[in-house]
C-alpha positions in Angstrom: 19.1 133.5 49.2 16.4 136.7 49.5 15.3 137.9 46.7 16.8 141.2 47.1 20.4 140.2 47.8 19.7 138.6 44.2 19.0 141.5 42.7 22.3 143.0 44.5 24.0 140.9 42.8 22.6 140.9 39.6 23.0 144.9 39.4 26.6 144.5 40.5 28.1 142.2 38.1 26.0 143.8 35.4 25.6 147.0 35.6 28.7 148.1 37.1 31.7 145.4 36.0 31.0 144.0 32.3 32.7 140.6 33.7 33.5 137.7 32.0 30.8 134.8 31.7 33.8 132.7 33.6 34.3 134.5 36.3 37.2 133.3 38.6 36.6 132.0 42.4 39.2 132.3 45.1 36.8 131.7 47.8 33.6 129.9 49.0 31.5 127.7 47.0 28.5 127.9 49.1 26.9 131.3 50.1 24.6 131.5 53.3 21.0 133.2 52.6 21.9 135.5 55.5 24.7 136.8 53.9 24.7 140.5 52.1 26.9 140.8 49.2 29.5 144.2 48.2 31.2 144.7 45.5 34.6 146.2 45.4 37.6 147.2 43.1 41.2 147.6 44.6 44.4 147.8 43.1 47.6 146.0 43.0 51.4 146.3 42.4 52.9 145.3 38.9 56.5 145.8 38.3 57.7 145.5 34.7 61.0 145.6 33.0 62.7 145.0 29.0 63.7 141.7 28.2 66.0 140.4 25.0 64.0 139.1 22.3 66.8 138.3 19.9 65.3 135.1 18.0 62.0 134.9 17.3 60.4 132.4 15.4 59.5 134.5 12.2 57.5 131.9 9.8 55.3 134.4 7.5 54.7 134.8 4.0 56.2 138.1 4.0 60.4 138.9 3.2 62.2 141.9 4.6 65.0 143.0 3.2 67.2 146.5 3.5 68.7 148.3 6.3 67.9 151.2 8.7 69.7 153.2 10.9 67.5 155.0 14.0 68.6 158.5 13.1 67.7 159.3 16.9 70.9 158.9 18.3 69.4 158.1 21.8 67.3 155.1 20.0 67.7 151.7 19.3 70.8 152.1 16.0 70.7 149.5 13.6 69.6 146.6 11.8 69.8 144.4 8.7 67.1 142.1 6.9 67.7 139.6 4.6 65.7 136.8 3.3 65.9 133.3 1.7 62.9 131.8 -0.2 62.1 128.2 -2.2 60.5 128.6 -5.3 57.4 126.4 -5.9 56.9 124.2 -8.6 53.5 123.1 -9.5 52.5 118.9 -9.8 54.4 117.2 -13.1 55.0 120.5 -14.4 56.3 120.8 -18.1 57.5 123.5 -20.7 55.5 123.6 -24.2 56.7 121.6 -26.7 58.8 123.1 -30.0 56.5 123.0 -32.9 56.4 120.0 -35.4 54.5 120.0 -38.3 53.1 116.7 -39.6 54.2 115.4 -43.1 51.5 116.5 -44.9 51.7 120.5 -43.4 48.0 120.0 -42.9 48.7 119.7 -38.7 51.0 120.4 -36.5 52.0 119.7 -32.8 53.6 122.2 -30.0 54.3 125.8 -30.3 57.6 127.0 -29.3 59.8 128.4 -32.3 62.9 126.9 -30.5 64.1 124.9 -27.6 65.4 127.5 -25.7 64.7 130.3 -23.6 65.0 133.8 -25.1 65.4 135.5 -21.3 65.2 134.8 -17.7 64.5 137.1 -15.3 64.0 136.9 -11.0 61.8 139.5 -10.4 61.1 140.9 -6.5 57.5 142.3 -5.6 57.2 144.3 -2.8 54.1 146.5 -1.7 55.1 148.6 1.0 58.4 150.2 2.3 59.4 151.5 5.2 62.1 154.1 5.6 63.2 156.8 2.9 61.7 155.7 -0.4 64.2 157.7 -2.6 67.6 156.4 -0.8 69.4 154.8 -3.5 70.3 151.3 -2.3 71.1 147.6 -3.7 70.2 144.1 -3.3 71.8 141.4 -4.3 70.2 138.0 -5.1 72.6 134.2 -4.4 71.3 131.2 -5.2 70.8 128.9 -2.2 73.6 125.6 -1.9 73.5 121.8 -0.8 73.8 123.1 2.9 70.6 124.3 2.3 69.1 120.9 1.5 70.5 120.0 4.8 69.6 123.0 6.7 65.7 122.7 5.5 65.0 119.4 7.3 64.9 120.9 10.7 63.2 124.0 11.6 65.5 125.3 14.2 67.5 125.8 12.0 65.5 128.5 9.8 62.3 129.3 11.2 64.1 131.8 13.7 65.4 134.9 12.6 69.3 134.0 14.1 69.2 131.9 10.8 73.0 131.7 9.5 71.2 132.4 5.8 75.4 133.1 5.0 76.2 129.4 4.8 73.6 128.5 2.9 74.2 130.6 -0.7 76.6 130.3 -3.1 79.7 133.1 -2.7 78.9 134.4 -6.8 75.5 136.2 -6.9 73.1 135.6 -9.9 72.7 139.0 -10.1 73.1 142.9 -8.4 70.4 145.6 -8.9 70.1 148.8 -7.7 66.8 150.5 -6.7 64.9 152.8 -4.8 61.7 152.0 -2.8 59.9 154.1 -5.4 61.0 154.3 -8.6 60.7 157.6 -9.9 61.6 156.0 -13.8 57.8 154.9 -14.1 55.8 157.4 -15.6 51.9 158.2 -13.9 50.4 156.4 -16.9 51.6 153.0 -15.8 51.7 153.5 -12.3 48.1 154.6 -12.0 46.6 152.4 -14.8 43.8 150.0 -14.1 41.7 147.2 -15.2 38.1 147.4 -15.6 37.6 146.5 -12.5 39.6 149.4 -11.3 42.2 146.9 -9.7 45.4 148.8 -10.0 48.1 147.5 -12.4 51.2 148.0 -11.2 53.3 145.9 -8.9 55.8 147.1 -7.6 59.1 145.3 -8.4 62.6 144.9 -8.3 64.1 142.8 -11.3 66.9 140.6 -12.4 67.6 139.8 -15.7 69.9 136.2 -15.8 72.0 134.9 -18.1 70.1 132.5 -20.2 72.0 129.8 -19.7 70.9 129.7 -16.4 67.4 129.3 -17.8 68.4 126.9 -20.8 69.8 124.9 -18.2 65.9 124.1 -16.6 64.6 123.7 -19.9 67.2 121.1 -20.4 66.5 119.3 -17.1 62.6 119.7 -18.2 63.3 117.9 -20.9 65.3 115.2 -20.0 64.3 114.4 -16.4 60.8 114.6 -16.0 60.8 113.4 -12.7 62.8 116.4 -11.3 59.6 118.3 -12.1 57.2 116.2 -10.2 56.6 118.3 -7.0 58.1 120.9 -5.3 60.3 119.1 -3.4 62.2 117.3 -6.6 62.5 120.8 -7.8 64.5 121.9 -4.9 66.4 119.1 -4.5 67.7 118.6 -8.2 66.7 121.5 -9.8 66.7 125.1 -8.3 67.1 125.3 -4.2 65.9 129.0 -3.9 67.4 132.6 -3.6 68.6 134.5 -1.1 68.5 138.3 -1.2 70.4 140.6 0.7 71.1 144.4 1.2 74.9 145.2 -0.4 75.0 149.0 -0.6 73.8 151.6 1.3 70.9 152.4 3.8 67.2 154.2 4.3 64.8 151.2 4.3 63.3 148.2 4.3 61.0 146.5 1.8 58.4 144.6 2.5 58.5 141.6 -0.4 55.5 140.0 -1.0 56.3 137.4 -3.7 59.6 136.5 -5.5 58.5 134.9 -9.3 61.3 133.1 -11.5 60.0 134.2 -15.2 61.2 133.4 -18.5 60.3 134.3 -22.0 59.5 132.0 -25.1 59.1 132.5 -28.6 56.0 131.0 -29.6 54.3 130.2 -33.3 50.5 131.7 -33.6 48.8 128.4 -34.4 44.6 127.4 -35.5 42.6 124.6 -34.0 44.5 122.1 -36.3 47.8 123.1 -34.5 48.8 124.8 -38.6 51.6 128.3 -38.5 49.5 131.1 -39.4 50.6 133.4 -41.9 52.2 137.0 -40.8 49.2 139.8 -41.5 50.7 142.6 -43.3 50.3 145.7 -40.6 53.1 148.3 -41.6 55.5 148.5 -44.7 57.9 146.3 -43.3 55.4 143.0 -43.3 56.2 140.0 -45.6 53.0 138.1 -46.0 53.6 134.0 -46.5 56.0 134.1 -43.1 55.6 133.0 -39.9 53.8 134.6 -37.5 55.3 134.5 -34.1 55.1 136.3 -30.5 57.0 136.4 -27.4 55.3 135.5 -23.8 56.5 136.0 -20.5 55.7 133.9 -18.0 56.2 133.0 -14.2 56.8 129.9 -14.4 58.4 129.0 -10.7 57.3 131.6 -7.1 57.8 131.9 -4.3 54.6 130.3 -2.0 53.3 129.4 1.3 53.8 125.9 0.2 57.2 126.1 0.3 60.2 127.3 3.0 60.6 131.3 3.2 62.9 132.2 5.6 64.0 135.9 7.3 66.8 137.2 8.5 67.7 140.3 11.2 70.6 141.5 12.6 70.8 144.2 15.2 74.0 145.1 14.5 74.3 147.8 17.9 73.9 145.0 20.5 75.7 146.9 23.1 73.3 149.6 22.4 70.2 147.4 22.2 71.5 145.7 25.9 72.4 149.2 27.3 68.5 149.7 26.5 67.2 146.9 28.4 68.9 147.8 31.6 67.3 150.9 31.8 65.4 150.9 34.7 62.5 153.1 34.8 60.5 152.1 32.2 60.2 149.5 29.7 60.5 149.0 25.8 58.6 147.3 23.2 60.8 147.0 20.3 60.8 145.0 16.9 61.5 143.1 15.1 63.8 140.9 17.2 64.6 143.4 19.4 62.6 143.9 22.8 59.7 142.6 25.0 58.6 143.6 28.1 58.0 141.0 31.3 55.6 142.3 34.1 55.3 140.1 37.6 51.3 140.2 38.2 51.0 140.1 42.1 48.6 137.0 41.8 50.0 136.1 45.6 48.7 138.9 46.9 45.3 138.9 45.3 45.0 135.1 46.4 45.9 136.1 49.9 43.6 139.1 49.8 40.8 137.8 48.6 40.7 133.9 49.6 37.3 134.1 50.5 35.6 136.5 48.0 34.7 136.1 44.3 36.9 137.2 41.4 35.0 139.5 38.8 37.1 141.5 36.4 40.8 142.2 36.5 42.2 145.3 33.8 45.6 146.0 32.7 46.8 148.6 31.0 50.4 149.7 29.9 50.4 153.2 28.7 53.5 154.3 26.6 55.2 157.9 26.4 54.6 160.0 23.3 57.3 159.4 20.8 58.5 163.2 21.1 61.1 162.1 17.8 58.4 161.6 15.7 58.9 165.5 14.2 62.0 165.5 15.0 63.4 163.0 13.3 62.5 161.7 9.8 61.3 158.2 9.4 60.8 157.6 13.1 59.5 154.0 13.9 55.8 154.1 14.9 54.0 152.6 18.2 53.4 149.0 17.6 49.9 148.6 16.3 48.7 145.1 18.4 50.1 143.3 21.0 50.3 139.8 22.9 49.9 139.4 26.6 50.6 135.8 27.1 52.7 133.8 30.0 56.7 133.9 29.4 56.6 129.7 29.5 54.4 129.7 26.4 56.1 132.5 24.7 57.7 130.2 22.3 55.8 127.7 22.2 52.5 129.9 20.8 54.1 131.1 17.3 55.6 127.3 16.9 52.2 126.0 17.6 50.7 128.6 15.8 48.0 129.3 18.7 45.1 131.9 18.7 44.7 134.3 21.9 42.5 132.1 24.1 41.4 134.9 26.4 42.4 132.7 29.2 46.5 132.8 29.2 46.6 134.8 25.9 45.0 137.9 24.8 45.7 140.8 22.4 44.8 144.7 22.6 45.2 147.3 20.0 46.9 150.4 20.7 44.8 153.4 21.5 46.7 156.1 20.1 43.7 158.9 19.7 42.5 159.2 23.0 45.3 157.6 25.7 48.5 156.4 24.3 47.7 152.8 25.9 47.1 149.1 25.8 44.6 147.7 27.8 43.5 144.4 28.8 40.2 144.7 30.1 39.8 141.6 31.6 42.4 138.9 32.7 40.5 137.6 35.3 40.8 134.1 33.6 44.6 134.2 33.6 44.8 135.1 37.1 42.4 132.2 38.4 44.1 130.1 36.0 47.7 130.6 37.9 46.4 130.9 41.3 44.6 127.2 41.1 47.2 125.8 39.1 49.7 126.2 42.2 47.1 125.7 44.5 46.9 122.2 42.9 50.6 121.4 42.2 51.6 122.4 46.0 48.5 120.1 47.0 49.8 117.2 45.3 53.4 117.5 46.4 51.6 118.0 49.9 49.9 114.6 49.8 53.1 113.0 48.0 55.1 114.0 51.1 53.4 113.2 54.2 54.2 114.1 57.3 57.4 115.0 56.1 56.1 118.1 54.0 57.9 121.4 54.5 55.9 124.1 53.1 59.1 126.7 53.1 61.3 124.4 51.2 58.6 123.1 48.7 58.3 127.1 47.4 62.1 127.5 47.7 62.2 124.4 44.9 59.0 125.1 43.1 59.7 128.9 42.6 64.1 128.6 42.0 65.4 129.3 38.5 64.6 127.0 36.2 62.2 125.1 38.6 58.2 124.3 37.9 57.3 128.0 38.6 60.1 129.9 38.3 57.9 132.7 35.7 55.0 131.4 37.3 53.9 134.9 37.7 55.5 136.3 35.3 53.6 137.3 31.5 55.3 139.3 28.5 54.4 142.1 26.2 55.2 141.2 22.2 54.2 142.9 19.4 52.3 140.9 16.9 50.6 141.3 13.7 47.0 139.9 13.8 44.9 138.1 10.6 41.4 138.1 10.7 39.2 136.2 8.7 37.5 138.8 6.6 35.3 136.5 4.6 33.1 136.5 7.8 30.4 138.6 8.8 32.1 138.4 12.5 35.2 138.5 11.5 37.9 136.3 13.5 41.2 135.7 14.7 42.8 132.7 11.8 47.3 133.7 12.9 49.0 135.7 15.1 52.9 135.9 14.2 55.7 138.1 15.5 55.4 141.7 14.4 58.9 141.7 11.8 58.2 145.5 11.0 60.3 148.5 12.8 58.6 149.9 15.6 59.1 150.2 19.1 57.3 151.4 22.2 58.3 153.2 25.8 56.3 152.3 28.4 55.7 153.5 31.8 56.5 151.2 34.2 60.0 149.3 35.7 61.6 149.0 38.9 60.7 151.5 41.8 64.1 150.9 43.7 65.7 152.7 40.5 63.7 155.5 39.4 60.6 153.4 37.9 57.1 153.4 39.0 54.3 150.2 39.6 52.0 149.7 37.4 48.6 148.9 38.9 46.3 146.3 38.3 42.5 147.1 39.2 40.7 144.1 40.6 37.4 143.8 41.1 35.7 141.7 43.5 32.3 140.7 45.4 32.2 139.9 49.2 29.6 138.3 51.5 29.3 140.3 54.6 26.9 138.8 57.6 
């Protein structure tokens, strides 16, 4: 090839495009040297529309509980999260031992005053909210039952946020606490105190005191059946199963719970080296020296973990209003959690038609969403989803089960510009294009050779395209929101999960179906030809 239909080349693909190292090629594999090259961008048609996204696979470390009502009454109504969660119990774990002094007094062993529990509490921590923070609300907490033990054997069953968490809890609640998001009871001093590091010291929390017979009944197991105690999973299977908490009174928000702790107090006896009582220092009028010195400790002795099963719960409780939302028809909704995707058609027939004999370069995307004109208007208005996932429908369940990263070749993720022009934009898919167009290529080729002379092009799409059929969403990708983790331990950092987004927000954006007041969506393409 000359030398300066090199340089052509070289100019075009870098200067102008930015394309991908793995470019996609529809058409010739070997160039003449008498051949000049062009480079082109064109556009095609994408139509779009809202699809139901009722259960989602929802495995994250995070519970949401509380309910919220769209106060626009145009939006998307309501919605109720609950959540169920295993406690973890740590390898042979044991309580301390009640202190026994040896005959002589002059040693002693353990350090309890007495074999039981002087409280027990189930404490919630949460670090964020959404929704009205001073709405007073209540939770209640159940303790999970022996359908439980059951249930937690197959992940269909609670990995998906249609879980039937109502089945699996005893009918008389451990406990009932009122609360609001922020609790105007703690003074400055405590919420803004620190540690010498200048970590804050305040969680957040929600708590439960129990009746301590609920805790002297562990101690008791502790005791006698050591092997209960061994792991996590004898825990839950003889010991404690795990809590479920649920909204019971009123609405305004949701919490975002980042760690539910089963605690208990002790009384202890201060102790020296030898395992001897120490005395009680006089400090105030009231001492008695010769006594005992003791203290009380509170400790969490049993959490919630990513070792063990946490399991959410939604329910949009307007489904009428959530369907009636889907059928509109000219645009499309992003809406979570559980609520709505949105499916586009990419035209990849007629870019494989079009440009058969050309070379693929760069293929952009973008979806652009209208301005949320409620956010004034209304208080506590869901915000635009933050990140989203462009992957093909037939993998859309099978990438959060899997737990996949976007590969950049049938999975990719954009943040939403909101500053500058209210969009998401894929800047390349040319890999996920290619990747379609061959892969029919190659299963109508083999059904081709498998036939003979008795192939029948027409009937062979008819089949391969039908409902339900090989490519039935062949050409068909979805729109999810998603919360993306990086690995910030890296100087570059990188993609380690994507899950579900499980927060309120939603999205409207342009787009749907021309033939009822909708408008295409265009897909720029960008392509080099070789013209004699």
């Amino acid at each position: 090839m000359k030398v300066k239909y090199l340089g052509i080349l070289l100019f075009a693909i870098l200067a102008f495009y930015g394309c991908d190292d793995n470019t996609g090629t529809l058409g010739m594999s070997m160039l003449p040297d008498s051949d000049g090259i062009s480079a082109t961008t064109t556009t095609f048609d994408v139509t779009t529309k809202s699809i139901r996204a009722e259960n989602v696979y929802a495995k994250t470390s995070t519970g949401y509980i509380g309910k919220f009502i769209d106060a626009d009454p145009k939006g998307f109504g309501s919605y109720e999260a609950s959540f169920l969660a295993e406690l973890y119990c740590t390898e042979n774990f044991t309580f301390p031992e009640v202190y026994k002094e040896s005959a002589d007094g002059k040693s002693g062993t353990g350090t309890m005053v007495k074999d039981e529990v002087e409280k027990v509490q189930l404490v919630v921590y949460y670090s964020s909210w959404f929704g009205d923070s001073l709405t007073a609300c209540r939770m209640s907490a159940y303790e999970l039952n022996d359908k439980w033990l059951q249930a937690r054997k197959d992940p269909e069953k609670y990995r998906y946020t249609h879980i039937e968490a109502e089945e699996y809890h005893e009918q008389q609640p451990l406990g009932r606490k009122a609360y609001t998001a922020y609790d105007t009871s703690v003074p400055d001093s405590v919420r803004n105190a620190t540690d010498s590091n200048g970590n804050s010291l305040y969680y957040p929390n929600i708590t439960f005191p129990l009746d301590k017979e609920f805790g002297n009944k562990i101690l008791k197991m502790n005791r006698e059946h050591k092997d209960y105690f061994a792991n996590s999973e004898e825990f839950i299977n003889h010991v404690f199963k795990g809590v479920y908490l649920k909204p019971d009174y009123n609405t305004g928000n949701i919490l975002y719970v980042d760690r539910v702790d089963l605690q208990m107090q002790f009384k202890f006896h201060y102790v020296d080296s030898l395992g001897v009582k120490l005395t009680k220092k006089i400090t105030d009028k009231d001492g008695e020296a010769g006594t005992d010195s003791v203290y009380l400790a509170t400790a969490t002795v049993f959490a919630s973990t990513k070792e063990v099963i946490q399991a959410n719960k939604f329910d949009n409780s307007d489904k009428e209003l959530l369907e009636a939302k889907i059928k509109e028809t000219g645009w499309s909704y992003l809406k979570s959690p559980a609520g709505i995707f949105t499916e586009a058609t990419l035209p990849y027939k007629d870019i494989s038609e079009k440009l058969a004999t050309d070379t693929l370069n760069s293929v952009k995307l973008t979806f652009t969403n209208y301005a949320q004109e409620n956010n004034n208007k209304y208080e506590f208005s869901m915000s635009t989803p933050e990140t989203v996932l462009l992957l093909r429908k037939k993998d859309m369940d099978t990438f959060f089960v899997n737990n996949e990263l976007a590969n950049n070749v049938t999975s990719f993720v954009a943040t939403h510009n909101s500053v500058e022009t209210n969009q998401y934009t894929f800047k390349n898919i040319a890999r996920l294009v290619s990747t379609c167009i061959n892969e029919k290529k190659a299963a109508k080729q083999k059904a081709k050779e498998a036939a003979g002379v008795s192939w029948d092009e027409a009937a062979w799409e008819a089949e391969w395209s039908r409902e339900g059929g090989e490519g039935a969403d062949w050409d068909k990708v979805v729109l999810i929101p998603v919360v993306v983790t990086y690995d910030t331990n890296s100087t570059n950092p990188s993609i380690i999960s994507i899950q579900h987004d499980l927060k309120p927000t939603y999205a409207k954006l342009k787009g749907g179906d021309p033939a009822y007041g909708g408008n295409n969506l265009q897909i720029e393409v960008t392509y080099t030809s070789f013209n004699k």
